[in-house]
C-alpha positions in Angstrom: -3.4 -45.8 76.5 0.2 -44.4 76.9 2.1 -42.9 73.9 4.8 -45.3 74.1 1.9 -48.5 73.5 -0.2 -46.4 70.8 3.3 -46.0 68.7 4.2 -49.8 69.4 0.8 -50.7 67.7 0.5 -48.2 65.0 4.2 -49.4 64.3 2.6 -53.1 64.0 -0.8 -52.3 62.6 1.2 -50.4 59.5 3.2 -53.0 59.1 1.0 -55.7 59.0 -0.9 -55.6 55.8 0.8 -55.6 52.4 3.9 -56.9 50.7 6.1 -59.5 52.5 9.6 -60.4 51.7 12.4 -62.0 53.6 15.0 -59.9 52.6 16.4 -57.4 54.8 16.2 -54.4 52.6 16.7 -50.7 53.7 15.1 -47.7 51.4 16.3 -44.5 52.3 14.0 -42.0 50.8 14.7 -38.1 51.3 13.2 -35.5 50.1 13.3 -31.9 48.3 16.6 -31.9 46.6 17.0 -29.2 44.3 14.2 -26.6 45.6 15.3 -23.2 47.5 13.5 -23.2 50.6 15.7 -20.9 53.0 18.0 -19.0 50.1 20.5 -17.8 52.9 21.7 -16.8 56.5 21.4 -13.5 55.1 17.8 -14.0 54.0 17.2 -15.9 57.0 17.8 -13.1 59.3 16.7 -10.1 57.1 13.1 -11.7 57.3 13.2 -12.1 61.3 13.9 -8.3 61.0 10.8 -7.8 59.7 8.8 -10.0 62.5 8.2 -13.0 60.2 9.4 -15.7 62.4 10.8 -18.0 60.1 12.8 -19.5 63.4 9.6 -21.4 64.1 9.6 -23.6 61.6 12.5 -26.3 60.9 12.4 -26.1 57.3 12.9 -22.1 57.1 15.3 -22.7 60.1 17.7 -25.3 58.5 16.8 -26.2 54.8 18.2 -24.9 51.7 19.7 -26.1 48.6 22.7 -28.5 49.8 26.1 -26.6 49.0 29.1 -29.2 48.5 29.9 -28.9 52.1 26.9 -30.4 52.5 26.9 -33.1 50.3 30.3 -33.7 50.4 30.1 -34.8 53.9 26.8 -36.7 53.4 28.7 -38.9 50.9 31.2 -39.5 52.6 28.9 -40.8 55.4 27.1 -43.5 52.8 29.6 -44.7 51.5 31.8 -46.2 54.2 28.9 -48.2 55.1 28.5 -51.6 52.8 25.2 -53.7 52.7 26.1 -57.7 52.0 26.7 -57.7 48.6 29.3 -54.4 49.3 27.0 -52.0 48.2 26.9 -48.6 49.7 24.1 -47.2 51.8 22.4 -44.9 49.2 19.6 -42.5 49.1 16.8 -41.7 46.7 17.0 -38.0 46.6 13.5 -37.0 45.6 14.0 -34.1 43.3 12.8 -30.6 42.8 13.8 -30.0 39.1 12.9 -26.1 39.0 12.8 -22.9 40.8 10.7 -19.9 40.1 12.4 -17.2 37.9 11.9 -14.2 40.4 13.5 -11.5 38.1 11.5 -12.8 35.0 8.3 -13.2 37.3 8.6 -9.1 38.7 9.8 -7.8 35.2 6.2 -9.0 33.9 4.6 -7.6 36.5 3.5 -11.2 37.8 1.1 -11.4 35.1 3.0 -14.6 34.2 5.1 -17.3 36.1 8.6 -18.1 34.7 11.1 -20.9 36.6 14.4 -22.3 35.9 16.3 -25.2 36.5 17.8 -26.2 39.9 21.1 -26.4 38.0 20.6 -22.9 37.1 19.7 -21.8 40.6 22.6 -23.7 42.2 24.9 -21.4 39.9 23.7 -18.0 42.2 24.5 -19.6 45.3 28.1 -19.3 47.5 29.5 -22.3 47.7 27.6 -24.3 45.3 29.3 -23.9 42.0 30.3 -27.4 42.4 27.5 -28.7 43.4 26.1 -30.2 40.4 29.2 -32.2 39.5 29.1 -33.5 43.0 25.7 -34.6 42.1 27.0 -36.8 39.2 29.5 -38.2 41.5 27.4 -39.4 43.8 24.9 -41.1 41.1 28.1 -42.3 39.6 29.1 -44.3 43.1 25.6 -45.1 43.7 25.5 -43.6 47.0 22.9 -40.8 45.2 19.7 -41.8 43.1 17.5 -39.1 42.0 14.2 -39.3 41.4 10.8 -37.2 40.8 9.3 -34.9 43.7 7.9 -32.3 41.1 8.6 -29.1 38.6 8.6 -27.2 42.2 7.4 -27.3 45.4 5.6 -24.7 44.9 1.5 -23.8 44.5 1.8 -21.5 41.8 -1.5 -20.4 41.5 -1.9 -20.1 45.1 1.0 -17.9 45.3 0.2 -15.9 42.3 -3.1 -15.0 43.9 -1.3 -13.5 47.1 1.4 -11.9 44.9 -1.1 -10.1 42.8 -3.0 -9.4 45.8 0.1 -7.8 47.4 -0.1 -10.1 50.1 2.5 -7.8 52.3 4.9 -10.9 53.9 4.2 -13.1 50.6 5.6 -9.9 48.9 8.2 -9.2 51.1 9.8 -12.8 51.1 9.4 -12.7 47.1 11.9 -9.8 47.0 14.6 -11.9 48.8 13.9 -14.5 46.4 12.4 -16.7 48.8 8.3 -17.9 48.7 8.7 -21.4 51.0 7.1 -19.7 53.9 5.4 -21.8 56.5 1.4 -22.8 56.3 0.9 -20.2 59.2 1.6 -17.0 56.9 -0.8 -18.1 53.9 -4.2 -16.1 53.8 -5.9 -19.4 52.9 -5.9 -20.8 56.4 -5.3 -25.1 56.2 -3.4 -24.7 52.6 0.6 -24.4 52.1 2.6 -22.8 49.4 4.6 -25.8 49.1 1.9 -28.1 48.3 2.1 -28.1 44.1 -0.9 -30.5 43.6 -3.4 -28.7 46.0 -6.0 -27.4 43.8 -9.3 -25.8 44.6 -11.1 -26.0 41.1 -10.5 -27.9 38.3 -9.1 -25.1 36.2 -6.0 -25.5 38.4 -5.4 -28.6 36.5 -4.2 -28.3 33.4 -0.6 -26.3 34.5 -0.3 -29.2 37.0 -0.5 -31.4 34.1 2.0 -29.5 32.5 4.6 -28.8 35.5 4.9 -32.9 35.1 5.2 -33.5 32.0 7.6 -30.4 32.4 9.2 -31.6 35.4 9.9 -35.2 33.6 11.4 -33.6 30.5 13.5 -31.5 32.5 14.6 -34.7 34.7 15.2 -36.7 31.7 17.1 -33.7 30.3 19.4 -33.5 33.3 20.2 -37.0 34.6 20.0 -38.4 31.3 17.4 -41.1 32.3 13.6 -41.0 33.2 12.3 -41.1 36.7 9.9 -44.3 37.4 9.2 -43.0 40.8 7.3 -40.1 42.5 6.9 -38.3 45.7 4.1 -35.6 46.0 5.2 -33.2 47.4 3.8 -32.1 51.3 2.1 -35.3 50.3 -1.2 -34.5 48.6 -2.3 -35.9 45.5 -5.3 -37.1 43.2 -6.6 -39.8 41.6 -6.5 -37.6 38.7 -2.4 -36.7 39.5 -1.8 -40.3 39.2 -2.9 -40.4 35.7 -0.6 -37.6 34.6 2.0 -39.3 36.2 1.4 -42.5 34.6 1.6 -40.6 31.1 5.2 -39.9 31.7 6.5 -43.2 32.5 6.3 -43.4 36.4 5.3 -46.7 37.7 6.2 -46.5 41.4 4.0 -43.4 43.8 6.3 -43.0 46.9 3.6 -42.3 49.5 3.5 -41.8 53.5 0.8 -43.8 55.2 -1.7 -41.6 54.2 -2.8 -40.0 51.2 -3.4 -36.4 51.5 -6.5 -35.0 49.0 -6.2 -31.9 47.6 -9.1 -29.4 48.6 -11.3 -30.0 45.7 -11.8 -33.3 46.9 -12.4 -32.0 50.5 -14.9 -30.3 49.2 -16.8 -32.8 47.6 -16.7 -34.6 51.3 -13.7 -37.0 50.0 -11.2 -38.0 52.8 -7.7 -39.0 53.1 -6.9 -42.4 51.8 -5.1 -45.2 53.6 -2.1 -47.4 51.1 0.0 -50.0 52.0 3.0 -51.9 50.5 2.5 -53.1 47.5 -1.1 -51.7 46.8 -1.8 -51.0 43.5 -3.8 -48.3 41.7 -6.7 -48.6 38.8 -3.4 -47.9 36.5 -1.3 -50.2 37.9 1.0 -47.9 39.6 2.9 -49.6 42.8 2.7 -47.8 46.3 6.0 -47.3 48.4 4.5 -46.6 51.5 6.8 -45.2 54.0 6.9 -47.0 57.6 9.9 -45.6 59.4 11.0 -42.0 60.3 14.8 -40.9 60.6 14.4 -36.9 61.0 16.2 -35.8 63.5 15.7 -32.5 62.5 12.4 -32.5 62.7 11.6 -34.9 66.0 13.9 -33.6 68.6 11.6 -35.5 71.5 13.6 -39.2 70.8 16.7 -40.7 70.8 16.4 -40.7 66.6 19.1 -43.4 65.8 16.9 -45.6 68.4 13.5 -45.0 67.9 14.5 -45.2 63.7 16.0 -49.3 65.0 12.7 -49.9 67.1 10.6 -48.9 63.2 13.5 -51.1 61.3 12.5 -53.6 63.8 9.0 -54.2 63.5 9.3 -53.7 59.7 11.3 -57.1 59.5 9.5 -59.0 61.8 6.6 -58.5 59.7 8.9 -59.1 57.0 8.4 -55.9 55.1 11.7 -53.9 53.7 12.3 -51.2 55.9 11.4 -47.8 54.0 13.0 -44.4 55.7 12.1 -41.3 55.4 14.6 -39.2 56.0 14.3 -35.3 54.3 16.9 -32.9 52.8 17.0 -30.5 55.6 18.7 -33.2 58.0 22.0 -33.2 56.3 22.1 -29.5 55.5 24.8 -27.0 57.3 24.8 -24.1 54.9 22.6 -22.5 57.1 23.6 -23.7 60.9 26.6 -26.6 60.7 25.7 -27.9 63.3 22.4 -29.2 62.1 24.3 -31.0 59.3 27.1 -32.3 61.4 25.1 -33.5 64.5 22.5 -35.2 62.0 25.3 -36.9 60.1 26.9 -38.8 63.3 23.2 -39.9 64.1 23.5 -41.1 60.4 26.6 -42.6 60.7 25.8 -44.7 64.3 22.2 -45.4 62.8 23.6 -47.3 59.8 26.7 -48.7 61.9 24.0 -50.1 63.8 21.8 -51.6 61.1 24.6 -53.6 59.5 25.9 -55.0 63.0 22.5 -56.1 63.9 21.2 -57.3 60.4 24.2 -58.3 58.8 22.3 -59.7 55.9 21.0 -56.0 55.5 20.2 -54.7 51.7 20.7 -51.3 50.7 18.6 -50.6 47.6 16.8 -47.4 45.4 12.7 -46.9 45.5 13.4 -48.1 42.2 15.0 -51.1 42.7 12.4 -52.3 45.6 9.5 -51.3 43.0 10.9 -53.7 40.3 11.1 -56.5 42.9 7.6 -56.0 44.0 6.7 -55.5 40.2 8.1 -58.6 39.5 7.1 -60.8 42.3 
């Protein structure tokens, strides 16, 4: 069976169970707003000095906290494009709410873990001084809907381990401010620091409790309205996650096709779990399952504004809304511009063509396609 025919059934066999509408509705759901990742070109090339190759990866290569640049140009990309009922393309931007303290976290000599606010971390960066109120403006022409992805992306405990153990890259990308290193670097072989909900023992659980009910304060604090969606970040999650979640008012679990365990359950033989549209939980959470990729960033092997139409496609024929995923580090140029500024004409054709060829098209928030499915 040729790649070409496996991805044309997988495409139908996704689509084919679940929720059905209609509607021709478009979700655009991106990912880690707000988190550091890469903190600079500086950064960037300090640690290739060093031989960690943070070029092989496309998150250290490209991603890092949008500067207003960035989202300057990525707003002014959504909104020129109007759905039927003149509504702006608009993205749920899944967001990080908190960074870790680094100066706080050495000056205790990492017997305890401090963070701030992303608000508070955007104020040390060049070129992002403005970036918050560009935030607001985007909400404000509903071109830019945050909503939950987590305190941090960020294994604290994991990462605490290999600090304390002087781990010597962990350590050395700490004193650049900088811990999203790639899988390949952790100790732990088959874990990532940027999976905050992957926890080995139960112990682990009550500061992931916490970091949400932290993470939802501090959302609530800054956008002046609670999130009723979430995305887990590097997509792994419990049953037990879902619960927490629940207690802080979210009612809508963003999810890929597949539900990534954490290792506890692993280790108890448990394996991934398989959701669809519309699937709901023992707590009657709603799943937004993903079924179409726009990341040019990340797949370089297709035409991305066409393979992205073939998904939208076969979404509508089985007359499911077309749910994109579509992560931060696509639109961002503060590290290489032309990352940003190639991605942002595949944007631009991609959603020129969506409204030529489905001119009924909807443009709508995970939050907005949740309370339709809510309500029936």
């Amino acid at each position: 069976m040729n790649n070409t025919f496996k991805h044309f059934l997988g495409r139908n066999l996704h689509n084919s169970k679940g929720w059905e509408t209609k509607r021709k509705i478009v979700v655009i759901e991106s990912d880690d707003w707000g988190t550091i990742r890469m903190p600079s070109l500086n950064v960037y090339e300090k640690l290739l000095k060093r031989k960690i190759n943070v070029d092989s990866d496309e998150f250290t290569k490209y991603d890092s906290l949008a500067s207003e640049d960035d989202l300057e140009m990525l707003f002014e990309v959504l909104y020129k494009h109007k759905d039927r009922h003149n509504n702006p393309a608009v993205v749920t931007a899944n967001t990080i709410v908190a960074n870790p303290d680094f100066k706080k976290i050495e000056d205790s000599n990492f017997k305890d873990y401090f963070y701030e606010p992303f608000t508070e971390t955007l104020k040390k960066y060049s070129n992002h001084s403005s970036s918050f109120k560009l935030w607001k403006q985007g909400i404000s022409n509903q071109i830019f809907y945050p909503q939950l992805h987590g305190r941090e992306h960020l294994n604290v405990s994991l990462w605490f381990k290999h600090l304390k153990n002087n781990e010597k890259t962990i350590k050395e990308a700490f004193e650049l401010e900088m811990f999203g290193l790639p899988s390949k670097f952790n100790v732990d072989t088959g874990r990532s620091y940027m999976a905050a909900f992957d926890y080995d023992t139960l112990d682990n659980l009550d500061f992931i409790k916490k970091s949400i009910t932290d993470a939802q304060k501090i959302f609530n604090d800054t956008f002046g309205y609670k999130s009723k969606s979430f995305i887990a970040p590097n997509y792994i999650w419990s049953d037990l996650i879902e619960e927490f979640l629940l207690e802080v008012g979210i009612k809508y679990i963003q999810s890929s096709r597949y539900q990534l365990l954490p290792k506890f359950n692993k280790l108890k033989g448990n394996q991934n779990l398989k959701h669809y549209l519309g699937e709901t939980n023992k707590n009657s959470q709603i799943y937004l399952v993903r079924n179409c990729i726009f990341e040019p960033s990340l797949v370089t092997s297709v035409n991305p504004v066409e393979n992205t139409l073939k998904q939208i496609k076969t979404s509508f024929f089985w007359n499911k809304p077309a749910i994109i995923s579509s992560h931060r580090l696509n639109y961002i140029g503060f590290l290489d511009e032309n990352n940003r500024n190639k991605n942002l004409q595949y944007l631009d054709t991609l959603l020129s063509k969506i409204i030529n060829k489905w001119p009924d098209v909807e443009f709508l928030t995970s939050n907005e396609l949740g309370e339709i499915i809510e309500l029936g």
